[in-house]
N, C-alpha and C positions, 0 to 999 in steps of 0.2 A: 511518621507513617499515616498516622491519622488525614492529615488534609488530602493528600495523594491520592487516600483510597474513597475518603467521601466525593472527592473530585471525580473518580471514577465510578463511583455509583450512581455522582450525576450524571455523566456523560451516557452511563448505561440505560437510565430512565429515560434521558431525554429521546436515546434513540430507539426505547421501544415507542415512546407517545408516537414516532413518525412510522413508525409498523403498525400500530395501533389504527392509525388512522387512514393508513391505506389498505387495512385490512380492512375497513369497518365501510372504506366508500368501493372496494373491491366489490365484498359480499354482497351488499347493496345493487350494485351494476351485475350482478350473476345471478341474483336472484329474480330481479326483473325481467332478463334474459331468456331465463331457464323459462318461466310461465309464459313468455312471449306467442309463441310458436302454438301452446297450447288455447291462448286466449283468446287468439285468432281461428283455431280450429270452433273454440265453443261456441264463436258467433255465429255458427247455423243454429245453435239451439233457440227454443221456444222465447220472449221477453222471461217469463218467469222462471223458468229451468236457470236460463243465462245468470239472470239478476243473482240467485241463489247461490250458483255457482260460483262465480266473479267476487261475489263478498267475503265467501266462506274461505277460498283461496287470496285472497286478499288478506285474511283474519289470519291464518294459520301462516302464511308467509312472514308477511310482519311477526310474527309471534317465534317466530323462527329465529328470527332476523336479531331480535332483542337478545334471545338466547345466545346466540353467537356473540352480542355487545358484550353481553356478562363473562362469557366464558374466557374470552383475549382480550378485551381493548377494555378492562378495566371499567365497564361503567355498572350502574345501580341503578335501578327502576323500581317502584313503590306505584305500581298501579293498582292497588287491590282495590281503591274505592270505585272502582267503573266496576268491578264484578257486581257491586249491587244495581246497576242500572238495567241490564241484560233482561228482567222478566217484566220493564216496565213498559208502559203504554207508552205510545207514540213521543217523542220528545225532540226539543231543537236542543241541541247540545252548541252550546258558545265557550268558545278558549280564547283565553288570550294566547300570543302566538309566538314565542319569544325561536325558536327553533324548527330546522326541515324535519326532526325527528317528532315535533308536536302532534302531524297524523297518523304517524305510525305506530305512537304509546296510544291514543285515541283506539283507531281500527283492531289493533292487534287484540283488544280485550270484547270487542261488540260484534257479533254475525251477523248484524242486520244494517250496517253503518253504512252511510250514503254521505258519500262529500261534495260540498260545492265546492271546486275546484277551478281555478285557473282556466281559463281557453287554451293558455298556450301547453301548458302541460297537457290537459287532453289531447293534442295535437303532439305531443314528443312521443318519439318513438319507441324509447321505452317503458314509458309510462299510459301512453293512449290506450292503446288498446286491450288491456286490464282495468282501467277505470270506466272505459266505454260497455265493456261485456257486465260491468258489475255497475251499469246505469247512472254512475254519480253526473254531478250537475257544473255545467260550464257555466259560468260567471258573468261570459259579455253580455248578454241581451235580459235584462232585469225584468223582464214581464215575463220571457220564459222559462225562467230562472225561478221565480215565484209558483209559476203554473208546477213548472215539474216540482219541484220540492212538496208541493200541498199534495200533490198526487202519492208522490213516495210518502208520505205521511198518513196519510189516507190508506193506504197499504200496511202500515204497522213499521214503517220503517224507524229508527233514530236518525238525525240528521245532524251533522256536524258543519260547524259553520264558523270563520274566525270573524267577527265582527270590525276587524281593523283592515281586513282585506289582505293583506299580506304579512307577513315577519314582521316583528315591532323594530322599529329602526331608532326610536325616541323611548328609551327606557325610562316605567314602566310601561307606559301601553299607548299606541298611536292614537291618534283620533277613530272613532268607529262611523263605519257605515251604518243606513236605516235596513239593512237589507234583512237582519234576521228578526226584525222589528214586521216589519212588511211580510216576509212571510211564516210568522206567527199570528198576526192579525186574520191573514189570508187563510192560512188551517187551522187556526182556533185549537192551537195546540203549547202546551207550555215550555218555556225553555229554564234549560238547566245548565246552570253557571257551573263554567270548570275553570280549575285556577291550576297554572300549570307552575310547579316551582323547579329552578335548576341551578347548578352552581356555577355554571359557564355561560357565556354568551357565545360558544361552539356551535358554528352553522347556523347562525344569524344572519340578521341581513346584511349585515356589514362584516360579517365575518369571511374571508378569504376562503375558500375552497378547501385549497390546498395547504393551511396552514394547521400546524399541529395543534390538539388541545391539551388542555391542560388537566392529567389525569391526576387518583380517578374522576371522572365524572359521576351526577348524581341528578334523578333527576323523577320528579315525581306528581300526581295529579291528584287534589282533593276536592271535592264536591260543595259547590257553591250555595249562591241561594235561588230557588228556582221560582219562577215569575209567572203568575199566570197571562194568557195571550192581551196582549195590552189594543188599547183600542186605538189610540193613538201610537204611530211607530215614530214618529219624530221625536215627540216627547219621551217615549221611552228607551229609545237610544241615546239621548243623555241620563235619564238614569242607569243603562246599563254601563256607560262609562263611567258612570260617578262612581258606581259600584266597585268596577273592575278598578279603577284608580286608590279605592279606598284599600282594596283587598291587597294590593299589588306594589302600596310601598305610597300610596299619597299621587297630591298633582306636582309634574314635574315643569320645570320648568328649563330654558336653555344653559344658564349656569350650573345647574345641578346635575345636567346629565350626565352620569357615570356608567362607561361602556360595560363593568363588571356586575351592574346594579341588576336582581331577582328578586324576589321573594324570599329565598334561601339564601342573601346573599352573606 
């Protein structure tokens, strides 16, 4: 009777992980949804009414949204080191970027977080017009990508930025742009390394959509070393990947890549 029933314990688990996980990219698409309509209304308000708005509801939704991870689909979040950054002076926040959930653990803990994000997600439609009324920063055009960032910064914003430009796709950490280099130079303002740790490569870049993860998941963000504004950003975008490489499991190389490989791994 034994094998029978642990067979069917498998079979029971496995088919929550696939409830789990259209539960988890449901809730997601409904909560988007739901502020839709409202996000679009607040863009008659004032730039700063809006800005305030847009992040706050941004912060709280995500924070939401994590709740609901915990509550049914089984995951774990350990974000409490970002609670100490909240009463700090102006900062660039750099993650590496192993997951789609990487801004959502980020925003869900900061009201004042501004993302450089994507064009083309600015431009989706369920995403745009919530990122657009809470002012975050499109990504194609590098000079005004700079301009606006030092301005939000200049404002007391935090800014969050993944130095690899996209999902890590070469575990541990892609090659980095100079971008957060460039614009720390530009606002003379310091940035603070965040290292994100998880037990899955769930919603990766090369991770399927639609394919189940492997529960529970676990997944969590500790506080790096924070750099003051460097004068050269060439230069110290190689030290910030040396760093991030160092943190994050070493240099990798093509033989060694392992799809399961994290920090936590």
């Amino acid at each position: 009777m034994t094998k029978p029933l642990a067979r069917f314990g498998c079979l029971l688990w496995t088919g929550y992980e696939y409830v789990a996980m259209v539960m988890g990219l449901g809730a997601l698409a409904v909560l988007c949804l739901t502020w839709l309509p409202f996000a679009l209304l607040c863009a008659v308000l004032p730039p700063r009414a809006g800005r305030w708005v847009g992040r706050l509801a941004i912060m709280v939704g995500f924070r939401v949204y994590l709740h609901f991870l915990t509550l049914f689909c089984a995951c774990r979040f350990d974000l409490s080191a970002l609670d100490r950054l909240r009463g700090d002076a102006p900062l660039i926040l750099v993650a590496n970027h192993p997951s789609l959930l990487d801004v959502v653990m980020i925003v869900s803990r900061l009201p004042n977080a501004v993302c450089v994000m994507k064009a083309a997600l600015m431009d989706n439609i369920l995403l745009g017009a919530a990122a657009r009324l809470a002012r975050y920063i499109r990504n194609d055009a590098p000079m005004s990508m700079v301009r606006q960032a030092r301005a939000e910064l200049q404002q007391g914003a935090h800014l969050v930025i993944f130095p690899e430009g996209s999902r890590t796709r070469r575990f541990p950490l892609d090659d980095c742009t100079a971008a957060s280099g460039l614009i720390a130079h530009a606002a003379r303002v310091p940035l603070q390394s965040l290292a994100i740790e998880f037990s899955s490569p769930y919603l990766g870049k090369d991770w399927p959509l639609f394919k189940k993860p492997e529960l529970p998941l676990r997944f969590s963000i500790r506080l790096g070393q924070r750099f003051e504004p460097p004068d050269n950003a060439r230069r110290f975008t190689r030290t910030l990947e040396g760093y991030f490489r160092a943190e994050l499991g070493g240099e990798v190389t093509p033989d060694s890549v392992h799809p399961h490989r994290g920090i936590a791994s």
